[in-house]
N, C-alpha and C positions, 0 to 999 in steps of 0.2 A: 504493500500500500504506500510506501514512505515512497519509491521512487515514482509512481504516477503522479504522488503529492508536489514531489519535488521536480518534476516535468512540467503540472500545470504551472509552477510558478516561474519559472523560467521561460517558458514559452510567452508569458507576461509582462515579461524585461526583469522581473528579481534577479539578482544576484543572491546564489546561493551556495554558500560557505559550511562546511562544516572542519570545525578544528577537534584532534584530536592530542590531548598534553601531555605528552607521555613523560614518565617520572623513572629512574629508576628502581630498583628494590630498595635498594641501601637509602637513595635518597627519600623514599616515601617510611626508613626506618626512622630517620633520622629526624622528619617534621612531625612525627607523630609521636617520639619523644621529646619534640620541644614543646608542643603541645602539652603536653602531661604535666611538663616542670613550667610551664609558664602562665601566674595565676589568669589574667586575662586570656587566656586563651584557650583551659581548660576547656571550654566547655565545645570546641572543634572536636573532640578526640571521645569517642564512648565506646563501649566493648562492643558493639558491633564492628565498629571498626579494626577492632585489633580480630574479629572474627574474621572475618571477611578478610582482612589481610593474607589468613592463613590460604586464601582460596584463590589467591593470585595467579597462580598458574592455569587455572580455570577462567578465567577474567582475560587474563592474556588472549586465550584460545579465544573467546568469546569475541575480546577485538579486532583479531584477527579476520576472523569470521563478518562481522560486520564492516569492515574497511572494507574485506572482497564481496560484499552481496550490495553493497550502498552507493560503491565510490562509479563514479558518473565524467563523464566528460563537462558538464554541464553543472553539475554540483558535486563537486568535488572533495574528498578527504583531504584535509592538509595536518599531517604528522608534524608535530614540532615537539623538538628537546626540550623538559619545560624545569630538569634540574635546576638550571640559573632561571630565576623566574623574571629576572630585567629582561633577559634575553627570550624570553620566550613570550613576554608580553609585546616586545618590539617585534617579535617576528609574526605574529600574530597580524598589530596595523600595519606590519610591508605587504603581506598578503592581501588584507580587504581595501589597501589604499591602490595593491596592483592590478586586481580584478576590479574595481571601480574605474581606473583607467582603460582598462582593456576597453569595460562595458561603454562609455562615453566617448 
C-alpha cells in the first residue's frame, strides 16, 4: 500500500524523502547509557528499550527488508551515518535541499 501511497504523491509534484539513521551497536550502547546517568534525560531510556535492544539483529533484518520492498526511484531511501549526529543532521538538509533543486 505505502508504495501506490507514495506514487500518488509524487505523481502530484511531492517530493518524497525517506531517511533512514543508522547508528551503530556500540554507539546506540553508549547513548543509552548516557541516558540512564543523565538526570534530565532519564526519562528517553525504559526497559523496553534495553529489551528491544536485545532484538537488534532482528531489527537489522527487518530494515533490510524494508529498504529493498520500499526504496523507489521516485521516493527514495537515503541511509545516512547518524553516529556523529552534527553530521548526520547536515546530511540529512544536503539531501532535501538536493532533491528540492532537482524538483525546481
Amino acid at each position: 500500500e505505502i508504495l501506490g501511497f507514495e506514487e500518488h504523491l509524487t505523481a502530484h509534484g511531492t517530493v518524497v524523502l525517506k531517511f533512514w539513521l543508522h547508528i551503530s551497536d556500540a554507539e546506540q550502547l553508549a547513548r543509552f547509557r548516557a541516558r540512564e546517568e543523565t538526570p534530565h534525560k532519564r526519562y528517553k531510556i525504559t526497559e523496553d528499550d534495553w529489551r528491544n535492544r536485545e532484538k537488534r539483529s532482528a531489527y537489522e533484518q527487518a530494515v533490510d527488508d524494508m529498504l529493498a520492498r520500499t526504496h523507489t526511484p521516485d521516493a527514495p531511501w537515503i541511509v545516512v551515518p547518524a553516529n556523529d549526529k552534527r553530521f548526520a543532521r547536515v546530511a540529512v538538509l544536503k539531501a532535501i535541499r538536493d532533491a528540492m533543486k532537482k524538483a525546481l
